[in-house]
C-alpha positions as CSV (number, residue, x, y, z in Angstrom):
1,X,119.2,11.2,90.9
2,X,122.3,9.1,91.2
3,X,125.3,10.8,92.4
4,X,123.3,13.2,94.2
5,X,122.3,13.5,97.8
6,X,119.1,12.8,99.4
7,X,117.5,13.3,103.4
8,X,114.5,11.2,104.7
9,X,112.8,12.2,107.6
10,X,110.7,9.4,109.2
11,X,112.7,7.4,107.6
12,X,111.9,4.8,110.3
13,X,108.3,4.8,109.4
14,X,106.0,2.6,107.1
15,X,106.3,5.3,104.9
16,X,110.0,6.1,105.3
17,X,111.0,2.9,105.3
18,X,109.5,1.6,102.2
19,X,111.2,5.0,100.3
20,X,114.6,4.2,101.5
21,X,114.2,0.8,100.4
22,X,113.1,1.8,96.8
23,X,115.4,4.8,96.7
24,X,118.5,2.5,97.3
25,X,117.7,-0.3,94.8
26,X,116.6,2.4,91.9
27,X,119.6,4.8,92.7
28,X,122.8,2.4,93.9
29,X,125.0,5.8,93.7
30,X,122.5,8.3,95.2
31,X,124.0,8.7,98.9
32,X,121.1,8.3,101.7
33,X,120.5,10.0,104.9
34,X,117.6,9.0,107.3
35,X,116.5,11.3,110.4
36,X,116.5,9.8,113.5
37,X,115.3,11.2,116.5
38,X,116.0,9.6,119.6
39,X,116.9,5.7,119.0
40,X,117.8,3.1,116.6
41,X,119.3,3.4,113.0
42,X,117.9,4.6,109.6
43,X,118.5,1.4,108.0
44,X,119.1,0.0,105.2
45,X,121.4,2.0,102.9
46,X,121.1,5.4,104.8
47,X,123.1,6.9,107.2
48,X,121.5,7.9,110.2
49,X,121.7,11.5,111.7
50,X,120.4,12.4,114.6
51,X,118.1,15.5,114.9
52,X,115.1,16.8,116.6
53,X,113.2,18.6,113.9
54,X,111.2,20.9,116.4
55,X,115.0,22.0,117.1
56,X,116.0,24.8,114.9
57,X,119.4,25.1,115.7
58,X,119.7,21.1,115.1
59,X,118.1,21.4,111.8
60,X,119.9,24.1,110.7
61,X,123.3,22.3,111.5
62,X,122.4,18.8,110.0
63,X,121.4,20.7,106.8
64,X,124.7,22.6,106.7
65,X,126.1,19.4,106.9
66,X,124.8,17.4,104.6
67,X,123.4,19.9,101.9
68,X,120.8,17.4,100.6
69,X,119.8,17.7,96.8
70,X,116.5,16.2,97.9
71,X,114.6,16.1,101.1
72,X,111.6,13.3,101.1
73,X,109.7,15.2,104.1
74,X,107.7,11.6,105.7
75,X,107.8,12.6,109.4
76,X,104.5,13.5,111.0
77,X,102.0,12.8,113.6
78,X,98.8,10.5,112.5
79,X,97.2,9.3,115.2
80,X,96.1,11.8,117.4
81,X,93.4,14.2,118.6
82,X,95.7,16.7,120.5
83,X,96.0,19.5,118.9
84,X,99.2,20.6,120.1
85,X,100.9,17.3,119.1
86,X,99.4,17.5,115.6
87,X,100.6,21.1,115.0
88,X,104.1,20.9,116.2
89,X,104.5,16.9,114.6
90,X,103.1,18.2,111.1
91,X,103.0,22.0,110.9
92,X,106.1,23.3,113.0
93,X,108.3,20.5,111.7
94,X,107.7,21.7,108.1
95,X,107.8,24.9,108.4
96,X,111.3,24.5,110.1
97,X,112.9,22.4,107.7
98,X,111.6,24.8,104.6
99,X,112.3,27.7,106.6
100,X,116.2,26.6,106.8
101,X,116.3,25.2,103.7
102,X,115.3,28.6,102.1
103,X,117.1,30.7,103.7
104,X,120.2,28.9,103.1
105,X,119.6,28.9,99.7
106,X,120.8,25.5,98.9
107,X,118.4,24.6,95.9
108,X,117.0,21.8,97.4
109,X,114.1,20.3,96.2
110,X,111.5,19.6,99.3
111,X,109.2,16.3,98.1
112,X,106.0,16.3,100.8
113,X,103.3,14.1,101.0
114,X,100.0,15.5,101.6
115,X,96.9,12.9,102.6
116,X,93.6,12.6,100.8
117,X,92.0,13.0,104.4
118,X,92.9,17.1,103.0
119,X,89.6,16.8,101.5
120,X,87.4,15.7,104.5
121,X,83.6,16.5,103.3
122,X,82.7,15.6,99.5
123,X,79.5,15.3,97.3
124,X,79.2,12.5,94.8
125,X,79.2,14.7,92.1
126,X,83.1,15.9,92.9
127,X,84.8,12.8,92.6
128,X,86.8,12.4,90.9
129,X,88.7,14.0,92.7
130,X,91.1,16.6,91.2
131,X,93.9,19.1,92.7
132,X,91.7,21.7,92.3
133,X,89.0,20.4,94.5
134,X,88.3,23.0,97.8
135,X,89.8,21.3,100.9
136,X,87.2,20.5,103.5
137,X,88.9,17.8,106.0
138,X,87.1,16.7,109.3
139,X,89.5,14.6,111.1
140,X,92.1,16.7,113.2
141,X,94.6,14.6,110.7
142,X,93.1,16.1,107.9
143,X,93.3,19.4,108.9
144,X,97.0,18.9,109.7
145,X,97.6,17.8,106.6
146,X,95.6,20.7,105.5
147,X,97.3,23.5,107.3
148,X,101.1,21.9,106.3
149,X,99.7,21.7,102.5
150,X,99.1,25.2,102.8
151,X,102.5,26.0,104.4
152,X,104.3,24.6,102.0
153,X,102.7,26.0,99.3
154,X,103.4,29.6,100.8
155,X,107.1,28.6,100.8
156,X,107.1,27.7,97.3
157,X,105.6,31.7,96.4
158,X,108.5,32.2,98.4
159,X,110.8,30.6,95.8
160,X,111.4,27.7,97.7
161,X,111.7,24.0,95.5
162,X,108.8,22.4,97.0
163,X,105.9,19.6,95.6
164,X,103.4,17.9,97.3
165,X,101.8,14.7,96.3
166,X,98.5,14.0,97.9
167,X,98.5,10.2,98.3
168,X,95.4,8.2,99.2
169,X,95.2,5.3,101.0
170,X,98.3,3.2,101.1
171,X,98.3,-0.3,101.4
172,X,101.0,-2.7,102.0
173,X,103.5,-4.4,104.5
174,X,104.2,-3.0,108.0
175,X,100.8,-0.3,107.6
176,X,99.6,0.4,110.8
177,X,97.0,-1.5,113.3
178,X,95.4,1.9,113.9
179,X,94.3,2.1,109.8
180,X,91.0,-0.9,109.0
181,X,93.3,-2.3,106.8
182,X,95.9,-3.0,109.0
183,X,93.5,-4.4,111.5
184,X,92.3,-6.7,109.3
185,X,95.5,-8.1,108.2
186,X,96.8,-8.3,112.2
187,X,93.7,-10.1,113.3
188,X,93.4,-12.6,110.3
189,X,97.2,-13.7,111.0
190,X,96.3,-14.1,114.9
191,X,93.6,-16.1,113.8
192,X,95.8,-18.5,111.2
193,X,98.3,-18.6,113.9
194,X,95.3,-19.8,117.0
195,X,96.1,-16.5,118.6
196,X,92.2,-15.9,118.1
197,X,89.6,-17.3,117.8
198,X,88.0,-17.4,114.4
199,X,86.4,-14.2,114.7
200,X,87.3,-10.4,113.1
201,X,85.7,-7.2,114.8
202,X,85.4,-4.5,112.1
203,X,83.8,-1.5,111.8
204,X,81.3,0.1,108.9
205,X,82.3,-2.2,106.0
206,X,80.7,0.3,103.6
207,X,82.4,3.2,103.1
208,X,84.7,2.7,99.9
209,X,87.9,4.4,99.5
210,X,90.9,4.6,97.0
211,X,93.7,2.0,98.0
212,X,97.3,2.4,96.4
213,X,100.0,0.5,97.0
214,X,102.9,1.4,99.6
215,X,105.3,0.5,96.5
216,X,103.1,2.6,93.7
217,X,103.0,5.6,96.4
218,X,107.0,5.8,96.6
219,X,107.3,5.8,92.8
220,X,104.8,8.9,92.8
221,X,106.8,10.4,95.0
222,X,109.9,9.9,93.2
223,X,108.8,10.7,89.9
224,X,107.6,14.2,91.8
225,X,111.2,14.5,92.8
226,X,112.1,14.3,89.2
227,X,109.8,16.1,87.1
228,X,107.5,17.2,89.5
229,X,106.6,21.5,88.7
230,X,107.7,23.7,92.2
231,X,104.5,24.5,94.2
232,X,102.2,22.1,92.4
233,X,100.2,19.2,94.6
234,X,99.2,15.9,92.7
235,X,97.2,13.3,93.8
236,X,98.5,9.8,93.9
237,X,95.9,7.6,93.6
238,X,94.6,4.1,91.6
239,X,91.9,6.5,89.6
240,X,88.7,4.4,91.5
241,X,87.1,3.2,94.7
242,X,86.1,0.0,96.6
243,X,84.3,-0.4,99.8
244,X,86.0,-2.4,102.7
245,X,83.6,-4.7,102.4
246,X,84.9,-5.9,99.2
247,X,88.6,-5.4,100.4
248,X,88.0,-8.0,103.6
249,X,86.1,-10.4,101.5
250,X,89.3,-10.0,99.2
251,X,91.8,-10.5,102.4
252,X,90.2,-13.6,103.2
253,X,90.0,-15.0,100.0
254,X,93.6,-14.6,99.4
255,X,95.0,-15.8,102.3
256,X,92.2,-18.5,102.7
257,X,91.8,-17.9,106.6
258,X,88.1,-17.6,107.1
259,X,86.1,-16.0,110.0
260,X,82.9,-14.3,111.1
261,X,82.7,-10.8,110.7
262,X,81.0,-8.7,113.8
263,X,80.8,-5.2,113.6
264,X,82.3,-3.4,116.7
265,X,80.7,0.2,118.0
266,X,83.5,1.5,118.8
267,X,85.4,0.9,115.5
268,X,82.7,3.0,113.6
269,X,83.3,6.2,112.9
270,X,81.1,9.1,113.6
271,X,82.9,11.3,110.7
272,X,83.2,8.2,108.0
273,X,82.9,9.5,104.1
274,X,81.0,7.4,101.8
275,X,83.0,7.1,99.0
276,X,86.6,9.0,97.9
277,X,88.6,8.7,94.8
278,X,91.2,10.9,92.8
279,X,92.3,11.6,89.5
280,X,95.7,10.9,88.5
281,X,95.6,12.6,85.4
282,X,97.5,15.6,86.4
283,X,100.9,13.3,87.5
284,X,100.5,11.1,84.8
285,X,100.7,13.6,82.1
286,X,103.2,15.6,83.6
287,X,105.7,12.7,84.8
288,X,104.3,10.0,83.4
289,X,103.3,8.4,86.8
290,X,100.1,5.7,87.0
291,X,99.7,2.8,89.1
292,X,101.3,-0.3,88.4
293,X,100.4,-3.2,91.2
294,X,96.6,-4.3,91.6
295,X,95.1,-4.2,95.0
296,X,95.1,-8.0,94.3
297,X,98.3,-8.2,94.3
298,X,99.1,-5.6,97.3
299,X,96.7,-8.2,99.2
300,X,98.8,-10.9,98.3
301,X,101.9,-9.3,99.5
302,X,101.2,-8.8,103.0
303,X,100.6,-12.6,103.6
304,X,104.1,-13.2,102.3
């Protein structure tokens, strides 16, 4: 990958960010470019462009330009319910960007992330989870993910250079308040700091779920990047489950701030799974992908 060119898009993202940073200091001659919408900087080691990816014409242009030998596609709309925003922040954007890209014909390859939310509804007796499992999502995030997934795999018939991996949940520093884990960590360092009182508000504490860490996530993607076969998805995953329950017990323990759990109504949800977990068999034998950092030791790192 060195001496070759790469474009993040929400590059200033948890997501984004975390790439760049891992991109920069595994690559030192691989040249970096980071989309920015409106304000502030890429970061880091990237130069920023400025581009509305809704904008054809813009997208078309900053592609010319740069004529990126990779594009980590990381820019997307999570948290929301309105439909219109979801489409046009997930769906719209992609299909621009792989649009251009194909039609210009500049053999880039297109690395996407798809979201283990893609899945929605399961029965015990799927999970693992493998890429071949129907999609069945029932969060409006899910079925964005669902519908891009989908897009970009019609590109990729199309000739186009695109793979997806399908990462599960991502732990690690800077994840968002709006994910449990996230909320967790935010109130348990307003509590250390007296900004609380002793006290966290959670919601159902048993659903378990498939926690990988920001840093393992970024290598997946990379190593898709590299070795990755066109029009394939892969999940990127740890390979098991644990309830949130256990994670939260874990938190505490760690970072030794203690506090009484109460659960609030209005952080259940109404649409919660009971368990999820992949298999990472497919990457792993194809690129030689697995985990390498414990959920311990994720734990560890957000108190740092």
């Amino acid at each position: 990958m060195n001496k070759k060119t790469a474009l993040i898009t929400g590059v200033q993202g948890f997501f984004g960010s975390h790439l760049l940073h891992l991109l920069s200091s595994k690559f030192p001659q691989l040249t970096l470019y980071g989309v920015v919408k409106n304000e502030g900087t890429a970061g880091g080691a990237a130069k920023t462009v400025r581009a509305d990816l809704l904008d054809r014409n813009a997208v078309a242009d900053m592609l010319l330009e740069i004529r990126p030998d990779y594009i980590f596609h990381l820019a997307g709309v999570i948290y929301s319910r309105d439909w219109q925003e979801l489409y046009q922040g997930n769906v719209e954007i992609t299909a621009n960007l792989l649009d251009i890209t194909h039609k210009q014909n500049s053999g880039c390859r297109f690395i996407m992330p798809g979201s283990a939310s893609e899945y929605g509804h399961i029965f015990p007796g799927d999970l693992p989870l493998t890429e071949e499992q129907a999609l069945n999502p029932i969060s409006p995030y899910g079925v964005a993910k669902a519908w891009q997934t989908t897009l970009a795999r019609y590109y990729a018939k199309q000739g186009a250079d695109v793979v997806i991996g399908r990462v599960f949940n991502v732990i690690g520093r800077g994840v968002s308040e709006n994910l449990s884990i996230g909320a967790f960590i935010s109130q348990l360092k307003k509590i250390n700091r007296g900004e609380l009182p002793p006290s966290l508000r959670v919601g159902n504490l048993s659903p378990k779920r498939d926690f990988i860490d920001i840093e393992d996530a970024c290598e997946g993607l990379i190593s898709l990047a590299l070795q990755g076969r066109k029009g394939e998805v892969y999940n990127i995953c740890s390979g098991s489950s644990l309830s949130m329950q256990t994670v939260l017990d874990l938190m505490m323990k760690t970072s030794g701030i203690q506090a009484t759990v109460t659960v609030d109504p209005e952080r259940i949800k109404s649409t919660d799974i009971a368990d999820i977990y992949g298999s990472y068999r497919k990457i792993n034998q194809e690129t030689g992908w697995r985990p390498a950092i414990s959920l311990e030791d994720s734990i560890a790192r957000l108190f740092l």
